[in-house]
Every structure is written in C-alpha cells, then in structure tokens.
C-alpha positions in Angstrom: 0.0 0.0 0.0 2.3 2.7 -1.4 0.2 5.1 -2.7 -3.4 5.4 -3.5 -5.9 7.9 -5.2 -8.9 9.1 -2.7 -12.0 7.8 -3.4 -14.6 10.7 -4.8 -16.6 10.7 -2.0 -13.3 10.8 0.4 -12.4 13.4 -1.3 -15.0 15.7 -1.0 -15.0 15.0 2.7 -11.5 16.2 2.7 -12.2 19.4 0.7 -15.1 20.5 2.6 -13.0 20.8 6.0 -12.2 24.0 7.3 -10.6 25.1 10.7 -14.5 26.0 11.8 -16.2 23.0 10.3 -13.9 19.8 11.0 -14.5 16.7 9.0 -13.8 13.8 11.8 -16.0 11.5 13.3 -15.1 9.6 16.9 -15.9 7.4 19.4 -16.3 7.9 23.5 -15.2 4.0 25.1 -15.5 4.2 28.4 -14.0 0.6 30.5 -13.8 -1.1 33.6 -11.0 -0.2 36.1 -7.8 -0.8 34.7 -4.8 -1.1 37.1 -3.0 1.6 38.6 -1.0 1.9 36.3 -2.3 3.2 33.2 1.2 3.0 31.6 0.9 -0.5 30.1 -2.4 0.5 28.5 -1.5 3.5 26.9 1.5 1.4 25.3 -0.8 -1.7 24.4 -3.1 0.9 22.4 -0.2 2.8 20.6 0.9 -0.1 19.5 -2.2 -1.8 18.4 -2.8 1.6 16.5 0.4 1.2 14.8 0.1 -2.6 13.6 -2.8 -0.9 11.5 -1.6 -0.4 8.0 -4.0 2.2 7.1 -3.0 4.4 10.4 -0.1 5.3 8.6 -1.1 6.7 5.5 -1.7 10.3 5.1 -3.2 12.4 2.3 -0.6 14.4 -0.5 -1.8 16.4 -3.4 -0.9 14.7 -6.6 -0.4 16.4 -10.3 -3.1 14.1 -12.0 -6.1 13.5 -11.9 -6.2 17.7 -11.5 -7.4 18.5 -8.4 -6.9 14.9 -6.9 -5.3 13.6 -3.8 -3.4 10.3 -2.8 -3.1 8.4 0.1 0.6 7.1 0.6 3.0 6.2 3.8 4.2 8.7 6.1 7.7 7.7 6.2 8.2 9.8 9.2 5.1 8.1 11.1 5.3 8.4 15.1 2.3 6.7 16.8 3.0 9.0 19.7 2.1 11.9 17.7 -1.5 10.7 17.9 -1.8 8.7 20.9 -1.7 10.3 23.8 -3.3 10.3 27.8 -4.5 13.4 29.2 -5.6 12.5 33.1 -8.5 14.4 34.5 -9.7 16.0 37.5 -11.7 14.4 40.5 -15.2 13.9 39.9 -18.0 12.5 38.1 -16.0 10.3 35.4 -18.2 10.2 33.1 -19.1 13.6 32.6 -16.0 14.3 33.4 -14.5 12.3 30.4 -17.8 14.1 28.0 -16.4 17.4 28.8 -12.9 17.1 27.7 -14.6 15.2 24.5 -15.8 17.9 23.3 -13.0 20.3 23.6 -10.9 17.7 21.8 -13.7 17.2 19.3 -13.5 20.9 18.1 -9.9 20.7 17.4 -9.0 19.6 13.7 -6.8 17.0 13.1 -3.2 18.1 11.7 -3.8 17.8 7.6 0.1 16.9 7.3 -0.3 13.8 9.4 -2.3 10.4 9.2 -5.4 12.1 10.2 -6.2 10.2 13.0 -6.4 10.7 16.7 -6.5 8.8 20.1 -6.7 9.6 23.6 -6.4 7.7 26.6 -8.0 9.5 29.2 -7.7 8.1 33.0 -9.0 10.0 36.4 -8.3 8.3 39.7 -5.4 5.6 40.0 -7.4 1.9 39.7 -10.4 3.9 38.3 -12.2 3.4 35.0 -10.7 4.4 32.0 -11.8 5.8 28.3 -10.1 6.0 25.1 -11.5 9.0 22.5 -11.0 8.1 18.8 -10.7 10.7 16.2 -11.0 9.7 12.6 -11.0 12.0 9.8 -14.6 11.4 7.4 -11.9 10.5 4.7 -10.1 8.1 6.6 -13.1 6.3 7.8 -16.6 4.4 6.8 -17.9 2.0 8.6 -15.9 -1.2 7.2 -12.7 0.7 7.5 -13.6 1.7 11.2 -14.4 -2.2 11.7 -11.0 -2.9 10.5 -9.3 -0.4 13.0 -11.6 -1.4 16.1 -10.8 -5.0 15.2 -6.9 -4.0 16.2 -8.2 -2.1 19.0 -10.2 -4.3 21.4 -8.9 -7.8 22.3 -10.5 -10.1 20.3 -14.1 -10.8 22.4 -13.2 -11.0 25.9 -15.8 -13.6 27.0 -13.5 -15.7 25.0 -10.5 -15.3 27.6 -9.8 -17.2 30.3 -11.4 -16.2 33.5 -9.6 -13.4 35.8 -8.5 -9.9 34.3 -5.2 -9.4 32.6 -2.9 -6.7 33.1 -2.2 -5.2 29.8 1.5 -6.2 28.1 3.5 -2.8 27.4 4.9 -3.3 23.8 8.1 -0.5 23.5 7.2 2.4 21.7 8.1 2.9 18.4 7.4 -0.7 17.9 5.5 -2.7 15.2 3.3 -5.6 16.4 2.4 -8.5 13.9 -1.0 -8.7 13.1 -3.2 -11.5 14.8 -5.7 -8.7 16.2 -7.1 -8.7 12.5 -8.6 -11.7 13.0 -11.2 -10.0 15.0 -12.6 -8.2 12.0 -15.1 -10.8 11.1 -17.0 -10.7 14.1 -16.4 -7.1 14.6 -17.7 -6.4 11.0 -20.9 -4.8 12.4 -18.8 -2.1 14.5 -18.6 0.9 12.2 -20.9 -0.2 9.6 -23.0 3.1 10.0 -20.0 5.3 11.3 -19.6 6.4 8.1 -21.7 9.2 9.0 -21.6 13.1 8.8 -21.7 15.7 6.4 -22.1 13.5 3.5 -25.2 15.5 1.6 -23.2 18.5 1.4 -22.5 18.3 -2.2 -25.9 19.0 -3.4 -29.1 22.1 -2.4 -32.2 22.4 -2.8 -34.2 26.0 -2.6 -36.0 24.8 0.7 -34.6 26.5 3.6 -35.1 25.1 6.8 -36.7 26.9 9.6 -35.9 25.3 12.8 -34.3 28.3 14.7 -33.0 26.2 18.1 -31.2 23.7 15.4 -29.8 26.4 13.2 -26.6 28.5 14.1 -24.0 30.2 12.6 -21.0 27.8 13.1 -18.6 28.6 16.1 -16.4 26.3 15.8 -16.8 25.2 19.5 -18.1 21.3 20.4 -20.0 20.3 23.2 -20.7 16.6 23.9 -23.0 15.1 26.1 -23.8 11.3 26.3 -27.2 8.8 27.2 -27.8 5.5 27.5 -31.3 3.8 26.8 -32.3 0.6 28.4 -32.6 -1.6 24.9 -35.1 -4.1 26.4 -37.4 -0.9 26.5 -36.7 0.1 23.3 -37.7 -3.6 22.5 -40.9 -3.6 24.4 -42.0 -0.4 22.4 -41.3 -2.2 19.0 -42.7 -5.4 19.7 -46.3 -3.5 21.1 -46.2 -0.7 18.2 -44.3 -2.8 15.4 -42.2 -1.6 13.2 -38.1 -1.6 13.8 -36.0 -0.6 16.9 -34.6 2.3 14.5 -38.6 3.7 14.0 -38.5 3.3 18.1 -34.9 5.3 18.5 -36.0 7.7 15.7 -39.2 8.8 17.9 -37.0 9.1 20.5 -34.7 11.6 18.9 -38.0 13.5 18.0 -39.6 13.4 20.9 -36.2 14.4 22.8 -35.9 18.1 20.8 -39.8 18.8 21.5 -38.9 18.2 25.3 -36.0 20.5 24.5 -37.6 23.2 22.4 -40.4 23.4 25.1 -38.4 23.7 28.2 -36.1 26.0 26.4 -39.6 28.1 26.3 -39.3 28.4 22.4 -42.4 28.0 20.0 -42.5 25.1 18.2 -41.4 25.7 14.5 -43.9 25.7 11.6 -42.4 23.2 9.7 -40.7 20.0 11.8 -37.0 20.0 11.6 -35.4 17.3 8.9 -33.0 14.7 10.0 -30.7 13.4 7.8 -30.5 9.3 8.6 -27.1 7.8 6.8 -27.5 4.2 5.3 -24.4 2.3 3.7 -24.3 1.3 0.7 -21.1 -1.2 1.4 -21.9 -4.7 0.4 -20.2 -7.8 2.1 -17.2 -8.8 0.0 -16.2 -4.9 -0.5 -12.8 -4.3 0.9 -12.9 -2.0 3.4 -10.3 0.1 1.9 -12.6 0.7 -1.0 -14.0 4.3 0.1 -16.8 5.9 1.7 -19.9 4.6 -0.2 -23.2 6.3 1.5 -26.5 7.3 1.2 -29.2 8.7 3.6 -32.6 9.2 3.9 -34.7 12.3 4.8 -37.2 12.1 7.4 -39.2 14.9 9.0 -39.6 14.5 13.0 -42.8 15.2 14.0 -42.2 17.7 17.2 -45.6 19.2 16.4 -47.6 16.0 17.5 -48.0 16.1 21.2 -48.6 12.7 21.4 -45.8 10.1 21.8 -47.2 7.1 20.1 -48.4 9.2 16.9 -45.2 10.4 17.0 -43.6 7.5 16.7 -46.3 5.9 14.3 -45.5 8.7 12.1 -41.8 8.3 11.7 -42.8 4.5 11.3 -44.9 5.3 8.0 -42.4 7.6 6.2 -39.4 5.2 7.3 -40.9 2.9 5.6 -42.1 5.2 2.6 -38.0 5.6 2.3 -37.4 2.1 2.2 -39.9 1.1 0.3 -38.1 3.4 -2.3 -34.3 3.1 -1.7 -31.4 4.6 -0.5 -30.5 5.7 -4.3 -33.8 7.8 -4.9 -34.5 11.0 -3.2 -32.9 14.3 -1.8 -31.1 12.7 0.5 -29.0 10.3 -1.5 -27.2 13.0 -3.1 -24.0 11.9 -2.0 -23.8 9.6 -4.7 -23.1 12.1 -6.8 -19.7 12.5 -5.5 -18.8 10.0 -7.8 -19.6 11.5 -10.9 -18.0 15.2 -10.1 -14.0 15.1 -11.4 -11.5 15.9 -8.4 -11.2 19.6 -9.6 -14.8 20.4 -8.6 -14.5 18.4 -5.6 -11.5 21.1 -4.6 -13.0 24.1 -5.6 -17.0 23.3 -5.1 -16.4 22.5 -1.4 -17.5 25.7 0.5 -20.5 26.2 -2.3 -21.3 22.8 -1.3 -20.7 22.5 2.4 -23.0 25.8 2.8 -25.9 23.8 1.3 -25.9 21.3 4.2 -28.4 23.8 6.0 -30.7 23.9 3.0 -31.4 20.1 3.2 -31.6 19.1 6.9 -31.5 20.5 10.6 -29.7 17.3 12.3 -27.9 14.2 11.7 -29.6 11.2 13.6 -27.5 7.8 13.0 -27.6 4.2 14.5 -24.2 2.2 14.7 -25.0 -1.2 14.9 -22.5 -2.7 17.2 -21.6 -6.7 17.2 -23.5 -8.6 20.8 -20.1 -10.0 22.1 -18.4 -8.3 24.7 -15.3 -6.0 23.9 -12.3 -5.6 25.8 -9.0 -3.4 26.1 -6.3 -5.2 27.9 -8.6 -7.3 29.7 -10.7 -4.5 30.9 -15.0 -4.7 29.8 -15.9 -2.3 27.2 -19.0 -0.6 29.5 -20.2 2.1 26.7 -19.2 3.5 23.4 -21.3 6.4 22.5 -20.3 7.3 18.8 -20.2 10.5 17.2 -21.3 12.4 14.4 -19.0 15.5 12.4 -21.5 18.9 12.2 -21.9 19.7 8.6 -21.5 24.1 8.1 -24.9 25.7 9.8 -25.0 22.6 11.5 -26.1 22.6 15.6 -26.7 18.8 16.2 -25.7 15.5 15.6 -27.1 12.3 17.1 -25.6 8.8 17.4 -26.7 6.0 19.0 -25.1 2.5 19.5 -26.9 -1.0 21.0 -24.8 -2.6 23.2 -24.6 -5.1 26.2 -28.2 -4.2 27.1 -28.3 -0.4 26.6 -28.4 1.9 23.7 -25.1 4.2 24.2 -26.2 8.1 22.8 -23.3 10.4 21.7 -24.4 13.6 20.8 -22.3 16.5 19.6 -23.3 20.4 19.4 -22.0 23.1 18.3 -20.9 24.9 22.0 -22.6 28.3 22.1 -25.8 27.2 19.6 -26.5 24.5 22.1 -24.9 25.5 25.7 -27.7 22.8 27.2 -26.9 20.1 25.2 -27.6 17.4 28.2 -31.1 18.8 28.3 -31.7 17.3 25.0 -30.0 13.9 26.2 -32.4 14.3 29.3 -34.9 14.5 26.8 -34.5 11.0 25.3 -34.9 9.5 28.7 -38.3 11.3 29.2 -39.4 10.6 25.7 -38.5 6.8 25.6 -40.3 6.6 29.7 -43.4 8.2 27.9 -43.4 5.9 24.9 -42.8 2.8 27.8 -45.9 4.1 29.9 -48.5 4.5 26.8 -47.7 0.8 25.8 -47.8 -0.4 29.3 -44.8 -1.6 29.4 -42.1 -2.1 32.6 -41.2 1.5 33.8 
C-alpha cells in the first residue's frame, strides 16, 4: 500500500473541512478499572494503533487527476504523535471524560499527518478508563472503522480465560504483527453506520429550513453530552407498536428536541425540523479500503404531535415510505453524486457545497450497529461506546446512537454556544422513551 488515489466521496470530505467546520468522526469508550498503572495500557493501544496499515497513511496532493489527492505512507510516522493520555480532574468520570470530548472534538486533526487521533483519558489511580477516537470522514466508513476497532479491542473478551489481565506494554516505536485482524469478522458490524456526517453537502435544494434552536452560525466550539437507553425498552416499544427498533430510537430523537424546544420556552417551528438518517451502501465482500460509499434518507420529526405514540407511528410510515423506495432515490441520497464530479470540482466546489448542508436538513440522527459479544481493552469490559457524528456548516446537532450489552449508548455532539444545554436534549431521550414505555404499558 504505497500510494493510493482518494475515493470521490473521500475526497469531498477532505475538501469541505475547514478550521470552523472539521470533518472527523469519533468514538467515546469508556471501561472497567484498569490497574493503577495506566502505563501499560497506553503502550498496548499505541501499539495496536500502529500494527494498522492504514493508520499510517496520510493524504498528498498529486499532479493528475487535476485537483486529486493520494493516500501514501508517512515515512516519518510516530504513533506518539496521535496517541496520547490526558488525566483528569476528581469527579463524576463520566461527565467528566464528556467534557474534555468535546473540547478535543472541536480541534482539527493536523492535515500533514495520518489524520487520525486517540486519547487515553484516565482519572483516579485503579479507576475506570476511556479512550477518545478521532478519525478523519476521509479516513473512515464504517468497514474501514471495523478494521481499526478490530486492532483495537482484544479479540471478544468472553473468550479469555477467566480473571483480568494486566495489559503487556509493547516499547514504543514498535511494530506488532497482526493476529488482532482476526477480529474483523466478528467485529464487521462495529462501524458499519459510522460512516456518518456531512455526506449530503455536495448538493441544495431551494427549501430553507426553519428550525431556529437547530440552526446556528458555526462557532467552531463542540459540546458533547452522552445517554444510554435501556434496549429491552426500546424492544418492548417495537414489539407493542411494530415496526423496527430504528422507528423506536428515531421517535426518540424526536420526541427528545420537542422536550427540548419546550423547556427552552421556544415556539414550536412551523415546519418540523429534517434529519438526515445515513444508510451504507457497502456490500459484504467490499474491501474495506474501498471508500466511503453512503447514502441517507430524509425524514421529517414530527415535534408538532404532542402525542408520543403518533409520534412515533408517524416516523414509522415515512421510514418505511423511504425504504420502500431506496437509498438511491431521493434528496437525500445526493452523495452519490460525489462520484460523478471530477477531483477539480471536488477542490474548488467544497464551500458552495458545504454551505448547502443547512438547506437540506436540521440534524444528523445515525444508528451504529455494534456486534452482541463483549469487547475488551487489555482485559478490561468495554462498559459504553457512545459514537459521534461531524457537524456539517450551519449545523447545531448530531445524534448517534449505538446498541450494546443491554443499553443503547447516545453520543451527541453540538455546536458549543448554539447549544450550551446540550444534556437537556439527552435528558430528553430519557423522558421521551419513559413516555413511549408508559403509553404501551410496558415495565417503567
């Protein structure tokens, strides 16, 4: 893997960064205590990251195709340049570990390096741990981010042998072989929707939307917040109301802004904001080196509807209305058109085309269908990973959500001064999933 041309679609995604509007996705793990130590496990991860071929390639210009760009091997390549632990203060863990997420979410990653980022972030001594993952849109789809997390985690740790096991420090600098690729198979759900983002901005349409709480002009801060759902409950819903658990966590996400927007003491808008719902169009056999290769629906959530079952009932009927037609047919599958647009467009097109994101859709809502065997890092339980979603320009809110040992793991990233109450909204999915619960009398 010398050298490589970027796929269209990658492409635009690089193109349409700017220092206001960065183009990465990430992940928040969060673990079991790890031992004392964090040393070992800071060691274990850089050099997992580095056994990764494609964690070592960065992005050149190139003199044909006009306007292209290549990936090819950073022959200076020093894991510790993107692996890193920052320890933080006493307190809530959890929101303590949110908090710094979103400051290092704002930052871009450096365009001269493999555009990738980890972080192992540790509090008190024995404690619980989490590791923040920063891939650039380019870098990573869903298959590719399957083939990192499968060099990540240990292999499934139910398989291990009962008691913990401290994690082995590898040197730094150094290059492990690669048995932890073996994981990929049954890892191949992990990233399968993280793909996700700003991947309609290459196309408008004269609609402007007029959701003022979800519209902002960009600046350039990140706020995170996280929430987890219990599944079961998501499960009752379905099973009572039919339908899919997506229709269920869709609702939810709807449900969650009209809490929001009321409590915030705001009218309800006129017209019901537009979320823009990724689907993959990576088939098994693909190699996941191929390139991002996306589509997306468009589905309006109904905040008008005070009711919580219409609601949902609602989203259920046009889901379906978008399935019954495709992932290839409609506004929202314009990023297939990335392929047709020659590099040079892709290069100078990108701020026309990033600014149209705002015409087309008020938030991102995403579902990252995680693998039902347990995870592990050194030994230690994988407890959450709430995933996260880039803001496209004019952007205020993106919504992730992951399934996973019983609960449904939430990552939501804001823009910082549209949406300084960011956990009110993540509040929000709790109420809205409790309502949904009690009107199909199901377990509270």
């Amino acid at each position: 893997m010398s050298s490589e041309l970027l796929a269209p679609l990658d492409l635009a995604f690089w193109h349409l960064e700017s220092a206001e509007h960065p183009m990465h996705l990430g992940a928040l793990a969060r673990f079991d205590p790890g031992p004392r130590d964090t040393g070992g496990v800071l060691e274990l991860l850089a050099g997992r990251a580095a056994a990764i071929p494609r964690l070592r390639m960065r992005v050149r210009d190139v003199l044909l195709p006009v306007g292209g760009a290549a990936w090819s091997v950073d022959q200076t390549f020093d894991v510790h340049r993107h692996v890193r632990q920052v320890r933080l203060p006493g307190g809530d863990f959890a929101a303590e570990a949110a908090r710094l997420a979103g400051e290092l979410m704002e930052r871009p990653l450096e365009r001269g390096l493999p555009p990738w980022e980890m972080y192992l972030l540790t509090g008190a001594p024995g404690g619980p741990f989490a590791v923040l993952v920063k891939l650039h849109h380019a870098l990573a789809d869903g298959m590719r981010a399957v083939a990192i997390g499968a060099g990540i985690f240990d292999e499934i740790a139910g398989a291990r042998a009962p008691g913990r096991r401290r994690p082995r420090a590898v040197p730094p600098r150094s290059w492990l072989p690669g048995p932890w690729t073996g994981a990929r198979g049954r890892l191949e759900e992990l990233g399968r929707a993280l793909g996700v983002g700003a991947s309609v901005v290459l196309a408008s349409r004269l609609d402007p939307r007029g959701t003022p709480s979800l519209a902002a002009s960009s600046s350039g801060t990140r706020r995170v917040a996280t929430a987890e759902l219990d599944l079961e409950e998501v499960r009752h819903v379905r099973r009572v109301t039919g339908g899919t658990a997506n229709d269920v966590l869709l609702a939810v996400v709807a449900g969650a802004l009209r809490h929001w927007m009321l409590e915030r003491g705001e009218p309800l808008p006129a017209a019901d904001p537009r979320a823009l719902v990724p689907v993959s169009r990576r088939r098994p056999g693909v190699r996941p080196d191929s390139g991002n290769r996306l589509s997306a629906y468009l589905l309006d959530l109904p905040v008008g509807d005070p009711d919580a079952v219409s609601r949902l009932l609602s989203v259920r009927r046009d889901m379906d209305r978008n399935k019954a037609a495709g992932p290839l047919r409609g506004a929202g599958a314009v990023a297939v058109l990335a392929d047709q647009l020659p590099p040079l467009a892709h290069r100078f097109g990108a701020p026309l085309a990033g600014s149209a994101a705002r015409m087309l859709f008020d938030v991102l809502v995403t579902n990252v269908p995680l693998p039902r065997s347990s995870l592990s890092l050194g030994g230690c339980p994988l407890r959450a990973l709430h995933p996260m979603a880039p803001l496209a320009r004019g952007q205020a809110l993106a919504v992730a959500m992951a399934p996973y040992g019983g609960q449904v793991h939430v990552g939501l990233v804001a823009d910082g001064r549209a949406v300084p109450d960011l956990d009110r909204v993540a509040f929000g999915m709790h109420a809205e999933l409790t309502d949904l619960v009690k009107a199909t009398d199901g377990p509270r």
